[in-house]
C-alpha positions in Angstrom: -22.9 25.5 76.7 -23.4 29.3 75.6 -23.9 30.2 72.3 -20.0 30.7 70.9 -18.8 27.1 72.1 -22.3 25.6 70.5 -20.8 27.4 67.1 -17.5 26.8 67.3 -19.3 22.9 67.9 -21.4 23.4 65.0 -18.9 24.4 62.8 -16.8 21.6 63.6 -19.7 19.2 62.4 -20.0 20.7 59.4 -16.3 20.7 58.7 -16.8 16.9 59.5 -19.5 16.6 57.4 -18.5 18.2 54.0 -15.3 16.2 55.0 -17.5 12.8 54.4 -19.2 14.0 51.5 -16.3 14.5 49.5 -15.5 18.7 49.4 -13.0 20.4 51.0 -13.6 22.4 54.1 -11.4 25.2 55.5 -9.7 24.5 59.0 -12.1 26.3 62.0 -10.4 29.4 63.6 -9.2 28.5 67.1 -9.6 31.7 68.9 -13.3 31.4 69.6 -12.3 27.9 71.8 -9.6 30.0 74.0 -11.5 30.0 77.1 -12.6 26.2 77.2 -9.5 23.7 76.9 -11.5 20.4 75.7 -13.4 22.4 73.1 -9.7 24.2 72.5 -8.3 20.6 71.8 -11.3 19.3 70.2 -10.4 22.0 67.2 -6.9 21.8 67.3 -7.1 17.5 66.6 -10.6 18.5 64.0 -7.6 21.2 62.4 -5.0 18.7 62.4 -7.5 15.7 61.0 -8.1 18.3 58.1 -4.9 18.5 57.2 -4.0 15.2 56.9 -6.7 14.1 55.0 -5.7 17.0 52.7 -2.2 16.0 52.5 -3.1 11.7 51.9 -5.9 13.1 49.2 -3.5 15.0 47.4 -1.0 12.4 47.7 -3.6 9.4 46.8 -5.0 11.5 43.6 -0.9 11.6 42.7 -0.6 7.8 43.1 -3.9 6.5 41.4 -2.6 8.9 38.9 0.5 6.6 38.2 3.4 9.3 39.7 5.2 6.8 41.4 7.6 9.6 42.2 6.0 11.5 45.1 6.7 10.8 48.4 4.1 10.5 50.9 3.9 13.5 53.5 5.7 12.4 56.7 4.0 11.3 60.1 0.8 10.9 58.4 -0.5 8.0 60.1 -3.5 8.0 57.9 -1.6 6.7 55.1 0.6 4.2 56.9 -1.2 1.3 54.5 -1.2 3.5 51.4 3.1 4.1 52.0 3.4 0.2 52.0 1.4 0.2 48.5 3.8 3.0 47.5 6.9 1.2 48.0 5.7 -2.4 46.8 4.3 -0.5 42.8 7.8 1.6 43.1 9.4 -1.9 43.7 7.3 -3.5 41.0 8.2 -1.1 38.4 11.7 -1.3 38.8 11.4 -5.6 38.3 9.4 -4.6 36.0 12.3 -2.5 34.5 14.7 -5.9 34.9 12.1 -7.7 33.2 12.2 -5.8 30.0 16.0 -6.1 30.4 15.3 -9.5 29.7 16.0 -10.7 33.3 12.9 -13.4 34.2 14.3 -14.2 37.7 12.3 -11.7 39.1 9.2 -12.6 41.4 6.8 -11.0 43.4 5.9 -12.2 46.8 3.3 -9.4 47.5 -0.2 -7.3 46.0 -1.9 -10.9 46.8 -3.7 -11.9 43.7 -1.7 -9.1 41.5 1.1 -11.1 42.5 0.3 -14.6 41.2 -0.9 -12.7 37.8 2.7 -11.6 37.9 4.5 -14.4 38.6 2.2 -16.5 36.1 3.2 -14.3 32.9 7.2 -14.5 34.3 6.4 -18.0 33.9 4.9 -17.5 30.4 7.7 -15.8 29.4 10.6 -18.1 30.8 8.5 -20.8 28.8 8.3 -18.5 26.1 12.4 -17.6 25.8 12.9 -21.5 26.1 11.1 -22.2 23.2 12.7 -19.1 21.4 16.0 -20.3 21.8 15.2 -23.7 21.0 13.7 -22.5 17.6 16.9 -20.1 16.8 19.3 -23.1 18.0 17.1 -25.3 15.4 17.0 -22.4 12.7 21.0 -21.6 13.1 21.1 -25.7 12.6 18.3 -25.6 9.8 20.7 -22.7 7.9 24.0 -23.9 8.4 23.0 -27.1 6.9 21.4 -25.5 3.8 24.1 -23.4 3.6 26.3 -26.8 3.3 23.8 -28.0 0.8 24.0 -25.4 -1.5 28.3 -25.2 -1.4 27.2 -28.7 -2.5 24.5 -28.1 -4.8 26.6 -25.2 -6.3 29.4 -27.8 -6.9 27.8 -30.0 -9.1 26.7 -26.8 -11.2 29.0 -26.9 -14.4 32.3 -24.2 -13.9 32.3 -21.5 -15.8 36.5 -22.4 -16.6 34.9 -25.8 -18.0 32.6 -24.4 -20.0 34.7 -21.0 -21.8 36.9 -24.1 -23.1 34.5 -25.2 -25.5 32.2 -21.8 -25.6 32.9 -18.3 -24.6 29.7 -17.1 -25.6 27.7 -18.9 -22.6 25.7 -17.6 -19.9 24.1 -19.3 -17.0 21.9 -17.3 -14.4 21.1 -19.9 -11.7 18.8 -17.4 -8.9 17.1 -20.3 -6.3 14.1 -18.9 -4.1 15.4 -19.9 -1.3 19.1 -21.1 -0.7 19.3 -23.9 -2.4 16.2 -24.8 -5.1 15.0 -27.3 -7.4 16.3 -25.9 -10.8 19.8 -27.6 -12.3 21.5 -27.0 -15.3 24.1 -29.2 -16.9 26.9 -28.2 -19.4 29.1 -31.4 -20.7 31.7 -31.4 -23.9 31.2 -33.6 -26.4 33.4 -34.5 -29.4 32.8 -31.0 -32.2 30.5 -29.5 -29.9 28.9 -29.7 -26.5 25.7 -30.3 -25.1 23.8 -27.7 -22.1 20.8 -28.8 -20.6 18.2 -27.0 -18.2 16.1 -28.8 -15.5 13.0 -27.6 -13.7 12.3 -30.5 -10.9 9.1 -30.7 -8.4 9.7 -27.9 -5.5 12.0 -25.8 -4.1 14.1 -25.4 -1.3 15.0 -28.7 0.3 12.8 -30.9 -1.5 13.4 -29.4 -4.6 17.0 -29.7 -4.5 16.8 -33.5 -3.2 15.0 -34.1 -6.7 18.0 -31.9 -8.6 20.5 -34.6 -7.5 18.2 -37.5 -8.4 17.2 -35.7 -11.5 21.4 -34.9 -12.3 22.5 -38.0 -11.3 19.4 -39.6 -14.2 21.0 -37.1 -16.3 24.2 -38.3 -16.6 23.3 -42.4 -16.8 21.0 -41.4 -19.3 23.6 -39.7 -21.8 25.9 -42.6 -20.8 23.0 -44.9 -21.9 22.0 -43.3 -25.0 25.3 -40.5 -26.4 24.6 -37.7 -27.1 23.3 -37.3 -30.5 19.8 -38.0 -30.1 18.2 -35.1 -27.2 14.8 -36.8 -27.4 16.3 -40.4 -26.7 17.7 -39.5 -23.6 14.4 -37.4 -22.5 13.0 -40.8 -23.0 15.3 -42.4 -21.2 15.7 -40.4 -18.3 12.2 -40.2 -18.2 12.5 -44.1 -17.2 15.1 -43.6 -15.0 13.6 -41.0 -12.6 10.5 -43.2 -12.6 12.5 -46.3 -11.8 14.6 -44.2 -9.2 11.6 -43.0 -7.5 9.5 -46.2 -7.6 7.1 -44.2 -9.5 6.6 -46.7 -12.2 4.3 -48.6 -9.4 0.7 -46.2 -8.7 1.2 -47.5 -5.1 4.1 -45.3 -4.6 3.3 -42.2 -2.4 5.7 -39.8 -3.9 5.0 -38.7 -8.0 7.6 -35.9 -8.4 9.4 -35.5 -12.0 11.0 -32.1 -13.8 10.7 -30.4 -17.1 13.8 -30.3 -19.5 14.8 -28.6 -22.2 18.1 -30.1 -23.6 20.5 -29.3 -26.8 23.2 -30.7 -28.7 25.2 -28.0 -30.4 27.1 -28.8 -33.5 30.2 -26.3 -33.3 31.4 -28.0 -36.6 28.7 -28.3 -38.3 26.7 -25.2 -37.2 24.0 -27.2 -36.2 21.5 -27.5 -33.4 19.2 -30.5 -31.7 16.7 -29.8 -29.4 14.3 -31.8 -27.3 12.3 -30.1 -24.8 9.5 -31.4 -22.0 7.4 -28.5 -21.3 10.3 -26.1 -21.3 11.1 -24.2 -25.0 14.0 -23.2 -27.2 14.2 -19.3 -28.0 16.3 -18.7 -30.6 17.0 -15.2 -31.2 18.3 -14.2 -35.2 18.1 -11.0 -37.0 16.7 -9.1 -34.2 13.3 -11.6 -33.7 12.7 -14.2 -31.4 11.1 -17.2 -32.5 10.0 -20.2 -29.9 10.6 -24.0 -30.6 7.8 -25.7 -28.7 8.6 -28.5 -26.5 6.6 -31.7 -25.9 3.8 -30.9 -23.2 4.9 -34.0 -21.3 7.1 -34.0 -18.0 9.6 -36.1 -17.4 9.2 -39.0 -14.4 5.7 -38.5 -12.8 2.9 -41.0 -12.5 1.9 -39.6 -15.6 4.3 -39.2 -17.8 3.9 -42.1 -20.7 6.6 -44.6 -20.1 7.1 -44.5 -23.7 6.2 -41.0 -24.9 7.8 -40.1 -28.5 9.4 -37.1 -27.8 10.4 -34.9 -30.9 14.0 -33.8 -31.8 14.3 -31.0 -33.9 16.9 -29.7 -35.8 18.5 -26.3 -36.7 21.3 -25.9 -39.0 23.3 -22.6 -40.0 22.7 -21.6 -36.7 25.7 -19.0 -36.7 24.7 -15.4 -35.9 21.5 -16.8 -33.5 21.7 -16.8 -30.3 19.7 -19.5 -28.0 17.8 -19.4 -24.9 16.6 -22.0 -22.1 14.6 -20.9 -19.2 12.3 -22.0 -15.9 9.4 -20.8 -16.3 10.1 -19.3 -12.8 11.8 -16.5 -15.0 8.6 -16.0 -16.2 6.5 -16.4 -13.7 7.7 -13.4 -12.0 5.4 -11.2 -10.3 6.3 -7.6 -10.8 5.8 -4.6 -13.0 3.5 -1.6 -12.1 0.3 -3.3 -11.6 2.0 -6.6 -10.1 1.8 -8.8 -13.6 3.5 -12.3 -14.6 7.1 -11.1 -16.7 5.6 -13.4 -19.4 7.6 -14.7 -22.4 6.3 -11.7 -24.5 8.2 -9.3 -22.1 10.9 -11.2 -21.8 11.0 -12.0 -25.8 11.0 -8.2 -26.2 14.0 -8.1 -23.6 16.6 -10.7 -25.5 15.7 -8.6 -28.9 16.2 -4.8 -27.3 20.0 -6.5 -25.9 20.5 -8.7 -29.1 23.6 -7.0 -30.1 25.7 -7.4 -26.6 28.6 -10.1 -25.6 26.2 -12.8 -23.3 28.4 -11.6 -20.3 26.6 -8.3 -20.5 23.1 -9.9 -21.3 23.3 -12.2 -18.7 24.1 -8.7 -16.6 21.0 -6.9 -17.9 18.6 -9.6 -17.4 19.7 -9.5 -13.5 18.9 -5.9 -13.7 16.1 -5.6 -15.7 14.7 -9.1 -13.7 15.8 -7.0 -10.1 13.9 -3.8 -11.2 10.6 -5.8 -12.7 10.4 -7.5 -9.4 10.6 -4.6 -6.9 9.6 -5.2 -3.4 8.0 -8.3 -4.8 9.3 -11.9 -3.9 10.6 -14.5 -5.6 7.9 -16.8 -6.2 10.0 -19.5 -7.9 13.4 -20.8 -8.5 15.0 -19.0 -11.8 17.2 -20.1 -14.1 18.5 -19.6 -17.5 21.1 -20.2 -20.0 22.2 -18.3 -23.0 24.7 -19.3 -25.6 25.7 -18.4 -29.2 28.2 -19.7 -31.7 
């Protein structure tokens, strides 16, 4: 072999060589191999090696890259395997595609192990959309039904047409944390006056609302048991009832629910007032001040409460010119404010005497705003509800 086929030999194993360790060689010049045929072909299929191996490493660095997009060079047998992977990720993206679409029919029968993982979270999330849409089937079934229990609940509220008869200055704001709620107020017409009642009964929501019907329905055999004269006879009284009702009056009872009450007679005759409260108070707001008439600190109908409990009936007379207030404490119990405080019966006294002079319409009004901006992007924490009046 003379000396210009031993290089043209040589440089064909170094081509080879940087080949396998990664660099880039140039293709070898031909016209030094003119003369010899084999050596001729030898760099022609060395040339032609080069080239595809640039072309699949170009197109390989493209496709580890993620650029689904490029097509791989043609007749390039080198890549033949690598085309096959092209076309099953450019297939997988587009099920992938379907998938987000929400269609979960798709399956992939190749990319071995890659496959199974795929099919597996298909699975996952067919299992996962069945238990969705049993939950929103249950939830639509959950909401329509509180929905029915509040047109309900809201029915055996007093009517506003029932109540103008015997007083037009009368408001009631009735705000439950959740659709329905465990608050109640009552409103009844008695002979010279009427009597208006506000209940706060264990819970919220469903449970709490169960209680308002056992608690209104007490209520009502209670002032049919005892008239309505005497506000801390029928506390007592219903007191018994809701125990009785409930089966509380026996400690092996698993349930001890009860409410809080604050209930008046108003003397439209005789300008007088009788209230009895458990744990929820009488405002009374006259010449610009509000002053609180304590209730007894004993609920009405739990375990606890003392079956015979002497609660106190106190009496106001000239009450014209004074307006009167019952409340949940879930009115005041209402996170808001700047730095994420209780309302508090000091703000809320400060409230009624800055709106003193205005029809009960518009306070009722105010108090919706001014509750609305104290609370903020704050929740509800607890059913609200309360009732002003005036002679």
């Amino acid at each position: 072999m003379d000396p210009s086929d031993r290089a043209i030999v040589d440089e064909t194993a170094e081509a080879l060589r940087r080949l396998v360790q990664g660099e880039r060689p140039s293709l070898i010049a031909i016209s030094g191999a003119e003369g010899d045929q084999s050596l001729k072909r030898l760099v022609e299929v060395t040339n032609l090696f080069l080239i595809q191996h640039a072309e699949s490493r170009q197109f390989l660095e493209m496709l580890a890259g993620g650029d689904l997009d490029c097509d791989p060079p043609p007749r390039n047998l080198l890549l033949s395997p690598f085309k096959q992977l092209h076309s099953n990720l450019r297939h997988l993206v587009w099920q992938t595609h379907q998938v987000a679409k929400g269609d979960l029919s798709q399956q992939v029968d190749f990319l071995g192990t890659f496959a199974d993982a795929f099919n597996s979270m298909i699975a996952s999330l067919r299992e996962k959309r069945r238990i969705e849409e049993e939950l929103r089937e249950a939830n639509t079934t959950i909401v329509e039904g509180m929905q029915y229990a509040r047109t309900i609940q809201t029915a055996l509220l007093p009517r506003e047409s029932e109540i103008f008869l015997s007083s037009r200055q009368f408001f009631a704001l009735w705000k439950p944390r959740e659709l329905i709620g465990g608050d109640l107020f009552a409103f009844r017409a008695v002979p010279g006056g009427f009597i208006v009642a506000v209940m706060d009964c264990t819970g919220h929501g469903v449970p709490g609302a169960v209680m308002t019907m056992i608690a209104g329905t007490c209520f009502q055999r209670a002032l049919e048991e005892e008239g309505h004269e005497d506000p801390a006879r029928v506390l007592l009284s219903l007191n018994r009832l809701v125990k009785e009702t409930l089966n509380q009056h026996h400690q092996e009872t698993p349930s001890d629910d009860g409410l809080d009450i604050a209930l008046c007679h108003v003397d439209q005759l005789g300008h007088s007032l009788k209230f009895a409260g458990a744990k929820i108070g009488l405002l009374a707001l006259r010449d610009g001040k509000v002053q609180e008439i304590l209730p007894d600190k004993q609920s009405l109908g739990y375990k606890s409460s003392h079956r015979h409990f002497n609660y106190k009936t106190h009496l106001l007379e000239d009450i014209q010119g004074t307006s009167f207030y019952l409340a949940t404490d879930g009115l005041t119990d209402q996170i808001g404010g700047p730095r994420g405080f209780p309302l508090g019966k000091s703000r809320l006294k400060k409230f009624l005497e800055a709106n003193a002079g205005m029809p009960m319409a518009q306070q009722k009004a105010a108090l919706e705003s001014h509750l609305d901006q104290w609370r903020g992007l704050e929740p509800q924490v607890d059913d609200i509800t309360c009732v002003g009046f005036s002679l």
